[in-house]
LUMBABA-888950 format. One record per residue (C-alpha): residue number from 1; x, y, z. Coordinates in nm, 2 decimals, m for minus. Layout:
<pts>
<num NUM, east X, north Y, up Z>;
...
</pts>
This chain:
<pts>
<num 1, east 9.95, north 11.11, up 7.24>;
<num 2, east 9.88, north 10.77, up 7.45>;
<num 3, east 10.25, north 10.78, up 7.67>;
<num 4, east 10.24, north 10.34, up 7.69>;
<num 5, east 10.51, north 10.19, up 7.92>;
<num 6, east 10.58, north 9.80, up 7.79>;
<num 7, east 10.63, north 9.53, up 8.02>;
<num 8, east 10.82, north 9.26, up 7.91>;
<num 9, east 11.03, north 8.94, up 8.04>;
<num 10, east 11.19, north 8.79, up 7.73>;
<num 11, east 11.26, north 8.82, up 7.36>;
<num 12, east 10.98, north 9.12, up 7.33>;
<num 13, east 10.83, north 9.00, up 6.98>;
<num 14, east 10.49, north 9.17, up 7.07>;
<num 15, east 10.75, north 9.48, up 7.17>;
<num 16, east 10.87, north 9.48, up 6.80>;
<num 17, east 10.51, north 9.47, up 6.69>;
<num 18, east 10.39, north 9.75, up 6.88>;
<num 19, east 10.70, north 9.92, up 6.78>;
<num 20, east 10.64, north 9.84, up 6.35>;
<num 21, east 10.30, north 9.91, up 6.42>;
<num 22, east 10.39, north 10.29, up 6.54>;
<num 23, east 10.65, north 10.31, up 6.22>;
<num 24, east 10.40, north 10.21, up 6.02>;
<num 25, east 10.09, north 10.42, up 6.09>;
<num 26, east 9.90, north 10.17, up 6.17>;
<num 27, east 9.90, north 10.27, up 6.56>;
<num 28, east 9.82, north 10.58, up 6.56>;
<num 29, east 9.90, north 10.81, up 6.88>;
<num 30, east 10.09, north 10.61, up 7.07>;
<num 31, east 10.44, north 10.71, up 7.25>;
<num 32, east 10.62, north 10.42, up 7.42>;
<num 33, east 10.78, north 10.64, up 7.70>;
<num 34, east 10.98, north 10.31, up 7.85>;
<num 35, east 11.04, north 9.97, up 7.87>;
<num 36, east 11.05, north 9.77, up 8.20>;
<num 37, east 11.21, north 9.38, up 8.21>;
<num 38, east 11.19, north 9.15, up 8.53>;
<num 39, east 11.52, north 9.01, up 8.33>;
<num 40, east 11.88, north 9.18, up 8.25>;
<num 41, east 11.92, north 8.94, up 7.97>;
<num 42, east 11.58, north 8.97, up 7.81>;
<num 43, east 11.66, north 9.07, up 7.45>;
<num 44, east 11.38, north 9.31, up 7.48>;
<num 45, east 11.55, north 9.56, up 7.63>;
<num 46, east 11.81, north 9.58, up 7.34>;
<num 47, east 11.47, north 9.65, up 7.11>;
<num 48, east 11.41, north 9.92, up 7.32>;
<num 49, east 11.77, north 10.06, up 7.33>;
<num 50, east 11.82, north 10.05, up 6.94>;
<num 51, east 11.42, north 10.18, up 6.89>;
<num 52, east 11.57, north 10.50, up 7.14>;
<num 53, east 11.33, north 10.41, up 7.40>;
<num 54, east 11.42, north 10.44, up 7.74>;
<num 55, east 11.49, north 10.09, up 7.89>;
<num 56, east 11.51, north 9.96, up 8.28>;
<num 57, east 11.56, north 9.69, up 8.48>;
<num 58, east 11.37, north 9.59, up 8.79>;
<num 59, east 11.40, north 9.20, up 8.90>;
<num 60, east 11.21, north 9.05, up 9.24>;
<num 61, east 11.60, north 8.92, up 9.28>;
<num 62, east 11.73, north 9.21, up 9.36>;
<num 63, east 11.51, north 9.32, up 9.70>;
<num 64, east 11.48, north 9.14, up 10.02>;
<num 65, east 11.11, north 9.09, up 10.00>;
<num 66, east 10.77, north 9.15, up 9.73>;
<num 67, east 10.70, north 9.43, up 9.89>;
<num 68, east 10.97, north 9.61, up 9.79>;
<num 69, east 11.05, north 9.49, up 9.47>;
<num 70, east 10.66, north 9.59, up 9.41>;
<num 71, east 10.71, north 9.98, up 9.54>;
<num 72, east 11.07, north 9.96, up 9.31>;
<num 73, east 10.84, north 9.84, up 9.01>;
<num 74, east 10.58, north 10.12, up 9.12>;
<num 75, east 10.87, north 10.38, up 9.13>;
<num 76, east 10.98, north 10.29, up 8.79>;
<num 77, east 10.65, north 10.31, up 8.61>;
<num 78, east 10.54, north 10.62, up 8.77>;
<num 79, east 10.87, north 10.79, up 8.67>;
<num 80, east 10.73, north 10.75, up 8.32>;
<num 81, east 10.37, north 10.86, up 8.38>;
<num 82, east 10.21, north 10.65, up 8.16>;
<num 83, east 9.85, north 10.66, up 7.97>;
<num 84, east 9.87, north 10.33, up 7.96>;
<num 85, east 10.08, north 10.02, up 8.10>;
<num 86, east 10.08, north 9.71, up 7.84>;
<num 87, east 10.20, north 9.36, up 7.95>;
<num 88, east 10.40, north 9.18, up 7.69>;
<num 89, east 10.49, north 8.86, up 7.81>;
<num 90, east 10.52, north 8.99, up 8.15>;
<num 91, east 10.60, north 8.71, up 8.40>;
<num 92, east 10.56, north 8.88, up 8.75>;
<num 93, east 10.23, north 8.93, up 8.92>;
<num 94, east 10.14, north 9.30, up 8.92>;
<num 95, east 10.13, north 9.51, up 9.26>;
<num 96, east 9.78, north 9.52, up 9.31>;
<num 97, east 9.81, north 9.87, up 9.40>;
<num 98, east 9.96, north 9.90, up 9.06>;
<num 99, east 9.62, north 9.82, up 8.92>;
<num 100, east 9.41, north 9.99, up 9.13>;
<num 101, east 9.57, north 10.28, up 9.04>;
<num 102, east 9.56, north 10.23, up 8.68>;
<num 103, east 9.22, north 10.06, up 8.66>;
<num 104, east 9.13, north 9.97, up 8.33>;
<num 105, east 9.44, north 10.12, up 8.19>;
<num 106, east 9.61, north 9.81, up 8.20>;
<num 107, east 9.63, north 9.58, up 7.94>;
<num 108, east 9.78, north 9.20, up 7.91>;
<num 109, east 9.85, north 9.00, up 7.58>;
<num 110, east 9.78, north 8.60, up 7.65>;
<num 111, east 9.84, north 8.32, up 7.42>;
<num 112, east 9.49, north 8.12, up 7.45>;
<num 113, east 9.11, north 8.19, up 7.39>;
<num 114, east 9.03, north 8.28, up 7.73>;
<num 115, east 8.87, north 8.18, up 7.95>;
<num 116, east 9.06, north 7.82, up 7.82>;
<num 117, east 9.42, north 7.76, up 7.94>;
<num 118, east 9.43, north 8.07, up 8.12>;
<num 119, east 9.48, north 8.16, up 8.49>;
<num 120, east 9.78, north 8.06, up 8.78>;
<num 121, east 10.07, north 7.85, up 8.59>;
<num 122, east 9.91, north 7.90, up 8.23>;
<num 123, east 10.22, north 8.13, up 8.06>;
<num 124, east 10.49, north 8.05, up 7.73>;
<num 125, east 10.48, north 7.73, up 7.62>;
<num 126, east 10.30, north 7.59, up 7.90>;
<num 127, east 9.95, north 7.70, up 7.74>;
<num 128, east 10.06, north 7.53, up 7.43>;
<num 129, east 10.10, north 7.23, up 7.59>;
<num 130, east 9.81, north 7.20, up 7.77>;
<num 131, east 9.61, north 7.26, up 7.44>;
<num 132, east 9.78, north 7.05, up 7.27>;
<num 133, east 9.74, north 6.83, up 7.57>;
<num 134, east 9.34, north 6.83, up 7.57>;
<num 135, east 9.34, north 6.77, up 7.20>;
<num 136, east 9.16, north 7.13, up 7.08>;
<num 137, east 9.10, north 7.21, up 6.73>;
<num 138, east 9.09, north 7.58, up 6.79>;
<num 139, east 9.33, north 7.80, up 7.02>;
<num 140, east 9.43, north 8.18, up 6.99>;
<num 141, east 9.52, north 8.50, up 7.16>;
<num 142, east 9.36, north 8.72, up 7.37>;
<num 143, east 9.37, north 9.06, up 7.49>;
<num 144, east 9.22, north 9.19, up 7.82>;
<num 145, east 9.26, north 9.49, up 8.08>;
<num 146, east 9.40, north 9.34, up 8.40>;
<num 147, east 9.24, north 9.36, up 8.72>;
<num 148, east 9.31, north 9.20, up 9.05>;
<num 149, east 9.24, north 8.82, up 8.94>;
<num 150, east 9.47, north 8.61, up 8.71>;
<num 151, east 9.34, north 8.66, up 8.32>;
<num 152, east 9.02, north 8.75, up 8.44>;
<num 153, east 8.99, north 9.10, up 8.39>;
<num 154, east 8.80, north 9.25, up 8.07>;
<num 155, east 8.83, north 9.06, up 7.71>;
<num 156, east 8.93, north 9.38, up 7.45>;
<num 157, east 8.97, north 9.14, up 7.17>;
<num 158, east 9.07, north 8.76, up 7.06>;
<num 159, east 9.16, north 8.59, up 6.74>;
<num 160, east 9.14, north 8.19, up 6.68>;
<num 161, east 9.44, north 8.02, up 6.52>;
<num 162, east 9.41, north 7.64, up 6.39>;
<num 163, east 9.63, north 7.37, up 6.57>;
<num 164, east 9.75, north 7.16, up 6.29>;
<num 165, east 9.84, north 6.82, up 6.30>;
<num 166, east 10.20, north 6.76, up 6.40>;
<num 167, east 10.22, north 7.06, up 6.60>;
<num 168, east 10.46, north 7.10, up 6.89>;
<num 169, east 10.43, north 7.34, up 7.16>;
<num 170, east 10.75, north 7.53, up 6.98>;
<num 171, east 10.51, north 7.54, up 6.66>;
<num 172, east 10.19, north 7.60, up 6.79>;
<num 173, east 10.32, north 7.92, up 6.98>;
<num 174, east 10.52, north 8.05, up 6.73>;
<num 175, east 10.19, north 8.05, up 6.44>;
<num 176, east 9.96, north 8.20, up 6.74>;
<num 177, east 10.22, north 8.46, up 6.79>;
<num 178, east 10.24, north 8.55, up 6.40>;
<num 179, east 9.89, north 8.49, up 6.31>;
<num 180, east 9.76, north 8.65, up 6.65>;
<num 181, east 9.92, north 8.84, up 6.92>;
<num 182, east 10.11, north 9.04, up 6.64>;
<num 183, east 9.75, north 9.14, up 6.49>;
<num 184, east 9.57, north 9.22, up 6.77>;
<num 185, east 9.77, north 9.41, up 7.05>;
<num 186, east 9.84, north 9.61, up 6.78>;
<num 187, east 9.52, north 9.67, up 6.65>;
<num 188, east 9.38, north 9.69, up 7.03>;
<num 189, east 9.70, north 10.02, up 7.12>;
<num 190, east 9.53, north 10.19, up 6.82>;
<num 191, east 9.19, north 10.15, up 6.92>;
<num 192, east 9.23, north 10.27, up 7.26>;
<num 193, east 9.48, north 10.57, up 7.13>;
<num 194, east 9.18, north 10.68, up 6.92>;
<num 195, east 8.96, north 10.68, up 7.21>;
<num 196, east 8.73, north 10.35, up 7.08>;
<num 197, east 8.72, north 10.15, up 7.40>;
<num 198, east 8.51, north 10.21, up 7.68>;
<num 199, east 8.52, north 9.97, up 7.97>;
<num 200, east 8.15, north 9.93, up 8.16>;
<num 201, east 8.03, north 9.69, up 8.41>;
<num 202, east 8.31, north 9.43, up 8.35>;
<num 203, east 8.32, north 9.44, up 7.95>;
<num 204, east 8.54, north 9.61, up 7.71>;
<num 205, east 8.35, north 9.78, up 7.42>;
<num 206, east 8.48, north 9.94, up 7.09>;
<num 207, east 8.31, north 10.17, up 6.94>;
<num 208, east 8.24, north 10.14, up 6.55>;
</pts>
């Protein structure tokens, strides 16, 4: 059993679909062992609570400095002794500690084709405006293991959406959420419970 600790800043949709993905069978051996919010008010948490799932709060506002908000985040993952550590519309940079110890057992769910609209300031809506913005046919989801850079770390798997005409950023994020990040982080715990990704020499691979 993969022991996953979600991290999560806000409403934790990709939360609920790792969590109806594990009801449903179709991620297979996968426990989420805890769920950790930046945010007291992010509704996520309250998933978490009525899924039975142990639920914590650690927010930068509450320590003098980074550095000790980063050991309290450390703390608080390592209570759980995770397989893996997924980030779920996680808005706080990651202790790079953090992902030196966990290298390659990290993954992050973002809301564009990367290596487009990606990187420092690129997170919610303001990747769907930018897209929307430069005019793109095309946009998507992406998900990648995390490494010391911002979005740069190892593509796992994307999926393209369509930008319609008449789109809004509100719009456009909510149909790459549905027709996107719900399919693939999903499909991306499953294939790493079942042992199918490898990660060599910068590039995730799954195996047939």
């Amino acid at each position: 059993m993969l022991k996953t600790v979600v991290c999560v800043s806000g409403g934790g949709t990709n939360l609920q679909a790792i969590l109806d993905g594990i009801a449903q069978g179709a991620i297979r051996n996968v426990q989420i062992v805890r769920v950790i919010s930046n945010n007291r008010k992010a509704y996520a948490l309250e998933r978490a609570a009525l899924a039975r799932i142990d639920a914590v709060c650690v927010s930068p506002r509450d320590y003098e400095d980074r550095e000790r908000f980063n050991e309290a985040f450390l703390q608080k993952v390592e209570e759980a002794d995770p397989d893996l550590i997924v980030l779920a519309g996680f808005l706080v940079v990651i202790p790079p500690q953090l992902i030196r110890r966990y290298e390659n057992r990290i993954i992050n769910i973002h809301p564009s084709l990367i290596p487009s609209f990606c990187g420092k300031g690129y997170y919610g809506l303001k990747v769907h405006e930018a897209a929307l913005a430069r005019g793109v046919k095309v946009t998507g989801a992406t998900v990648h293991f995390v490494d010391e850079g911002t979005d740069t770390g190892p593509i796992l798997m994307q999926k393209a959406v369509a930008v319609m005409d008449g789109d809004t950023p509100q719009s456009l994020q909510r149909r790459v959420m549905e027709e996107a990040e719900w399919v693939i982080l999903p499909r991306c715990l499953d294939l790493i419970a079942t042992g199918r990704v490898t990660v060599t020499d910068g590039q995730a691979h799954i195996a047939e």
